[in-house]
Structure formats: C-alpha cells, structure tokens
C-alpha positions as CSV (number, residue, x, y, z in Angstrom):
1,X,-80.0,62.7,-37.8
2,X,-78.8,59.8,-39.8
3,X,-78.5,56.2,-37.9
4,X,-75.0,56.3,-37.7
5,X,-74.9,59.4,-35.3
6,X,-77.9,57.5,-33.4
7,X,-75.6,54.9,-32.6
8,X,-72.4,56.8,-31.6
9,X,-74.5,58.7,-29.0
10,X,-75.1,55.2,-27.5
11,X,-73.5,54.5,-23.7
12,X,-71.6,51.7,-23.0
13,X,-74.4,50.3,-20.4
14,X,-76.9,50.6,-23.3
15,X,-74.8,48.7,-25.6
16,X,-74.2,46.2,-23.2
17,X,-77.6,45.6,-22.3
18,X,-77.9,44.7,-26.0
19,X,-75.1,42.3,-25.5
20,X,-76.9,40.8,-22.4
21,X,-80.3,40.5,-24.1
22,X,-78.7,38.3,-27.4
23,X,-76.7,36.2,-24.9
24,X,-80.0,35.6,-23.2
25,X,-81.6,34.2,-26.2
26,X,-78.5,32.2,-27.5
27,X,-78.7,30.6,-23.9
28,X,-82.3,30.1,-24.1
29,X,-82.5,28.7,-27.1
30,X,-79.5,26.2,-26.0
31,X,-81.6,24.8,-23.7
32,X,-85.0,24.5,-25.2
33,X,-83.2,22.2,-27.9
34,X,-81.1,20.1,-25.4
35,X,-84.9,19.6,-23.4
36,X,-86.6,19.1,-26.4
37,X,-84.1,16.5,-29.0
38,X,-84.2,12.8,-28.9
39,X,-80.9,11.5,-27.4
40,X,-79.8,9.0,-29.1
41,X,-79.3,5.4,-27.6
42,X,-81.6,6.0,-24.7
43,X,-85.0,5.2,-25.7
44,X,-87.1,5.7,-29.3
45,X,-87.9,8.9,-29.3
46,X,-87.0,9.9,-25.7
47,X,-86.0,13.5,-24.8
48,X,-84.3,15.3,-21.6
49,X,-87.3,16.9,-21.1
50,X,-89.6,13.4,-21.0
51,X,-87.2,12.0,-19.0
52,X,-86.2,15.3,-16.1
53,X,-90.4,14.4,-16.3
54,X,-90.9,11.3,-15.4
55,X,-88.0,11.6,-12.8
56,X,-89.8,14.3,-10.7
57,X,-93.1,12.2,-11.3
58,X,-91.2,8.7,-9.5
59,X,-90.1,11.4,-7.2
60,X,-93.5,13.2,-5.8
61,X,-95.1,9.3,-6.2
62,X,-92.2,8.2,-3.6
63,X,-93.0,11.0,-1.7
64,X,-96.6,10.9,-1.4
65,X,-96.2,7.4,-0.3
66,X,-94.1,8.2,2.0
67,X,-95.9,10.7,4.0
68,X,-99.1,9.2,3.7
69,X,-97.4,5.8,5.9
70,X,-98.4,6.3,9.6
C-alpha cells in the first residue's frame, strides 16, 4: 500500500483530530511567548508572566493578612 491510499482511507473525525492537535500547539505556543517576552515600556526586562506573578503574590500576602486579623 503506498501512502497515498493510507491517507484516502482516512475519516473525517481522524483528520480533524489532526486539525485539533496543530491548533493546539499554535495556541500554545501563542501563549508561552506572550507570558514569557519583555513588554516594552513597562519595566527593563519585565514579562507577563513576572508580572500575572507578582500580582497573585500581593494577592495571597493581602489575604493572609487578612485572615490572620482577629
């Protein structure tokens, strides 16, 4: 069987899980970069990720002091 017949015999679910899996790692790979490059005109070298960081850091400090007040 040549390669060509292999893929004819392919169902449309099958193909699209293909599809799905590629969309997946386009999407992926989206946001990895956008967490993980500098943004300009915020800070030297400060990225999404560093910052989404620090945010949830302030966040669980305010929280902890909250619950430990009587």
């Amino acid at each position: 069987m040549t390669t060509t017949h292999l893929k004819r015999n392919l169902t449309p679910r099958r193909r699209q899980r293909g599809q799905a899996m590629a969309e997946y790692v386009v999407i992926g790979l989206m946001l990895t970069t956008a967490l993980f490059v500098p943004v300009p005109g915020i800070s030297p070298s400060q990225t999404v990720g560093q910052m989404l960081s620090s945010r949830i850091h302030a966040l669980y400090d305010n929280l902890s002091f909250f619950l430990s007040l009587p």
